[in-house]
N, C-alpha and C positions, 0 to 999 in steps of 0.2 A: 183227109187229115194231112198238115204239113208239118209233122214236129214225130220225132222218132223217138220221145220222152210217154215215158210211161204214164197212163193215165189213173188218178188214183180214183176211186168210188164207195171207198165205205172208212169211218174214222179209224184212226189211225195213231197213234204217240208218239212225238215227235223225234224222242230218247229213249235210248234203252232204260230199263227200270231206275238204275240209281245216277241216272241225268246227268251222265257226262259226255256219253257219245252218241251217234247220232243211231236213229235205228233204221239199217237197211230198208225195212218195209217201209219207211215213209217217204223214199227216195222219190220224189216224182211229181205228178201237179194234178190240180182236180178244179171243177166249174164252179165248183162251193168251197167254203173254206172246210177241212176237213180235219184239221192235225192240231192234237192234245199239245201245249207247248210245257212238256213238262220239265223244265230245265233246271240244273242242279250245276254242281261244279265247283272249283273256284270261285271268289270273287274278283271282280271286276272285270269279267270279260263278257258277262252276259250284257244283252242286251234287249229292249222290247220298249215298244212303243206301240202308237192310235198316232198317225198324224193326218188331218183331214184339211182339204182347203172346197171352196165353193167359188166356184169360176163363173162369171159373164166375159159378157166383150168388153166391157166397160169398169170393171174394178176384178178384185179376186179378196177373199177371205180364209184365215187358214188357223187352224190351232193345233198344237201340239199335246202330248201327254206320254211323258216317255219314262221311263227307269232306266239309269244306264250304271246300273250297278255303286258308280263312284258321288253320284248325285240323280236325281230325280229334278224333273223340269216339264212347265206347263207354260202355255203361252195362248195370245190372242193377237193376230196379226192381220193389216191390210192393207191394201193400197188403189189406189184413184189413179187411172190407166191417164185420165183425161187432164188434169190437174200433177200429176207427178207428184203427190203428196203421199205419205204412210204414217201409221203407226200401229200403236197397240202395247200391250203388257205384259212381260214374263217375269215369271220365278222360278228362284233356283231351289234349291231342298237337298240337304244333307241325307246320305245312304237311311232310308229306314224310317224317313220321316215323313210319310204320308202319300206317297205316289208310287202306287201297287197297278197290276192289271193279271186278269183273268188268265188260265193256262186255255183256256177256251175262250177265243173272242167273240166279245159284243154279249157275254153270259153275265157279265156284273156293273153296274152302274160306277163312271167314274169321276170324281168329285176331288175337290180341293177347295181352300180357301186361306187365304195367303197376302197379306202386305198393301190389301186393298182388292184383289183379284179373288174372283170367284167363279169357279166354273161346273157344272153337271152336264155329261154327257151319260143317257137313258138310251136304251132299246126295247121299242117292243115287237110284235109282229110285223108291222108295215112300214115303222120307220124308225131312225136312231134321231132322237132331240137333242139340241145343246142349248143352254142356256147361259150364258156368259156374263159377267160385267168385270168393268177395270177400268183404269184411271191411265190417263195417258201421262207423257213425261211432264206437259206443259199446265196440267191439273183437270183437264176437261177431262169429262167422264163418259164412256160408253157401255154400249149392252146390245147383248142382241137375243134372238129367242129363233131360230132355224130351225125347221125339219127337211132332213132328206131321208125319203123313200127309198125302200126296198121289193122294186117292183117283183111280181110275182113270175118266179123262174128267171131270173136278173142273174147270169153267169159273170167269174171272173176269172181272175190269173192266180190262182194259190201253186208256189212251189216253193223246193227245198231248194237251195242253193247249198252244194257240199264243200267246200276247198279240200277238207279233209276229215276224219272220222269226228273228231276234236270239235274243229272249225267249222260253221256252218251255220245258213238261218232259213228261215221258214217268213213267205212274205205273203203278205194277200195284198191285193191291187185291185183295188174297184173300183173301175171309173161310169159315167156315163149313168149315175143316180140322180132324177131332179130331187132341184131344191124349192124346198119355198120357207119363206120367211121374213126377217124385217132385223135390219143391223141401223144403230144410230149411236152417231159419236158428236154429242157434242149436240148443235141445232142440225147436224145434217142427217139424212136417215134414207135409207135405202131400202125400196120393198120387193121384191120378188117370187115369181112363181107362177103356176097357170095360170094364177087371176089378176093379175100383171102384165104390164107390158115390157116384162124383162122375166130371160129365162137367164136358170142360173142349173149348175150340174155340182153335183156330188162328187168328189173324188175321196178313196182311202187307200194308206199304204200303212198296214200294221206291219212291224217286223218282233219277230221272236227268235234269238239265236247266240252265236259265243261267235265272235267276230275278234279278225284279225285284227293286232294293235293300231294295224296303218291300212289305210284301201282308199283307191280313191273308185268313184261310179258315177255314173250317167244313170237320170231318169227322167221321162216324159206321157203326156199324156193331153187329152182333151176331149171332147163330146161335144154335139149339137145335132142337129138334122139337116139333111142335104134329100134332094130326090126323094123325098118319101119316109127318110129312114133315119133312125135315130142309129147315130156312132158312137161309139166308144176307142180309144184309140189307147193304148197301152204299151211303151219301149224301155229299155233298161239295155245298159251297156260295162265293160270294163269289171265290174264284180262278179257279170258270169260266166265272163272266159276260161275256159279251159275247166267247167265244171260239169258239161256237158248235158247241161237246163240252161234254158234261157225265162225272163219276165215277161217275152213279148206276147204278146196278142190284140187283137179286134174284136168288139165286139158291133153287132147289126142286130138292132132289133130285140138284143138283150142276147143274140145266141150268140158263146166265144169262138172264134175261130185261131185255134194256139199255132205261135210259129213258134219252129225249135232250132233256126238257126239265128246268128246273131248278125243284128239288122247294123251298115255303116252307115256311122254318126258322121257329118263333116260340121266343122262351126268353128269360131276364133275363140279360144280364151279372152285374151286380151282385147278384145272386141265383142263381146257378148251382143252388143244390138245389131248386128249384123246376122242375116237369116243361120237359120239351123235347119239341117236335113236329116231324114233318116230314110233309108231305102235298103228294102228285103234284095239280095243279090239274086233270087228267083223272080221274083218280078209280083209279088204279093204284096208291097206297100211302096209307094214313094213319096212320101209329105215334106212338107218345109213350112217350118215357123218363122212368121215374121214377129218380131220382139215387139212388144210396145213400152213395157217395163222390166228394169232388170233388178231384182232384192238381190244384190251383195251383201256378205256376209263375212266377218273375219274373226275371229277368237285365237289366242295364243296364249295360252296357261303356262306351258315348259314345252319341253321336248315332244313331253309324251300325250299332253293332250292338248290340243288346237281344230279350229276348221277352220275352209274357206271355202266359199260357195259361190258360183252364180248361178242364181235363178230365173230365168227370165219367164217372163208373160204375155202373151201376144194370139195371134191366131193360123191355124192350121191351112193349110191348102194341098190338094194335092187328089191323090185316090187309094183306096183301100181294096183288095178280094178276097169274100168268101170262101171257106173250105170246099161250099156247095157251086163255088163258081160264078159269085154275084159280084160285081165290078160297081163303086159308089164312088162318084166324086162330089167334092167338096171344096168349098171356097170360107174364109173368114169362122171359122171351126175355133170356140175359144180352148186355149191348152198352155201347155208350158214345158218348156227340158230346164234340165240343170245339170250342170258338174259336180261333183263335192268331193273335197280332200280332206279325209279324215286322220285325224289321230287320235286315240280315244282306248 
């Protein structure tokens, strides 16, 4: 084991009874998602979301579903790695009007319908479904009907990130889930899955938590198979300094192997297509993404709430170890890192 982060194994609540602070016992990380997010408090400072994207080598898919206390917002997003084309549809939502989630995830079906967009994401046993449709800017309309799988004993990254008793969120990270399905926008239409000749992976990062007004963080990720073995690759940077958890980990073959120290990011802001690295200073991961596409991102409300982001998309290279001491290398691994500078 390479992380000195306590390992959690049986549910847990994320807050103490009347949901404002965090509660000691959940301090920690687990292979399954385990923690009640029972949050209370304030308003406007909580926060929680599902945001999922579906990654090939060749395009990426991504949707949102968030609550951010001050608005609620849902989205359908893509883009064409080959063609440098995107689009997609979102909406926004006034506090209280219609974009709720679970204090337990993936326990409630979550649905909207809004301004021409419409979306249900369903879970049951073996996989979570989305069905989507929406109307792009230009009038052309899309849809798509996706399932990714929840392979059986399929581990992830669930921890608590504390800043302080107050402050704090609770994240699940699952990457390295196939997808199969069929997304069409317009006359173009994309099919994927085993019965395909394109693979595509599941990625989720739910967060549930009371977050600092300003943060900026680093997150990345990707899957495919190399040597035999199907990867999962999982990094996070900047929001868990000095919290003494990290988001990193590997997974092989569905089993996680958690790092607990924080992995160095190098890469250009202002040059985002320019590779991105990340390397464990022990000698447990070294990868570099080469970018194919980069979703920029800008928002400026006032002061106090704005983003800016780069996302980029591209593919993995590099080699990953084992807890157990198994060494995988990997070439053209589809994934992504991003920056993001929050105010909120």
């Amino acid at each position: 084991m390479t992380t000195h982060e306590r390992e959690l194994t049986a549910p847990v609540d994320l807050c103490t009874p009347d949901g404002l602070t965090v509660n000691p016992a959940a301090l920690g990380w687990s292979r399954v998602p385990l923690h009640r997010a029972n949050l209370g408090g304030p308003f406007g400072r909580n926060k929680r979301w599902d945001y999922w994207a579906i990654l090939s080598d060749e395009w990426c898919i991504s949707t949102v579903f968030a609550d951010i206390d001050h608005l609620g917002l849902a989205d359908v997003y893509w883009a064409n790695f080959k063609t440098g084309e995107s689009g997609g549809q979102a909406i926004l939502l006034g506090a209280c009007q219609g974009i709720a989630l679970p204090e337990l995830l993936s326990t409630t079906p979550l649905a909207v319908s809004h301004d021409g967009f419409d979306l249900a994401i369903t879970d049951d046993e073996s996989d979570t479904h989305f069905a989507i449709t929406w109307r792009e800017s230009d009038g052309r309309t899309g849809e798509l009907a996706i399932s990714v799988a929840k392979p059986v004993g399929h581990e992830s990254v669930n921890v608590v990130i504390p800043w302080d008793d107050t402050t704090f969120n609770w994240t699940s990270k699952q990457q390295a889930r196939p997808a199969r399905g069929t997304v069409r926008v317009s006359e173009e239409t994309w099919r994927f899955g085993p019965d395909t000749e394109t693979a595509a992976w599941g990625v989720l990062d739910a967060g549930r938590g009371r977050w600092p007004a300003k943060l900026n963080w680093n997150w990345g990720g990707g899957a495919g198979t190399s040597e035999g073995h199907t990867i999962g690759l999982q990094f996070g940077a900047k929001w868990t300094e000095g919290s003494g958890f990290t988001e990193n980990g590997i997974t092989v073959d569905g089993h996680l192997s958690k790092i607990g120290r924080e992995l160095t990011w190098t890469y250009d802001w202002e040059n985002p297509m320019n590779p991105w690295t990340m390397v464990d200073p022990e000698g447990q991961l070294n990868v570099t993404l080469t970018p194919k596409f980069d979703k920029y991102t800008f928002t400026d409300v006032n002061e106090d709430l704005g983003s800016e982001v780069h996302q980029v998309f591209g593919s993995y290279s590099g080699h990953v170890t084992t807890d157990e001491g198994l060494t995988v290398h990997f070439d053209n691994l589809p994934g992504f890192a991003e920056e993001a500078r929050q105010r909120w």
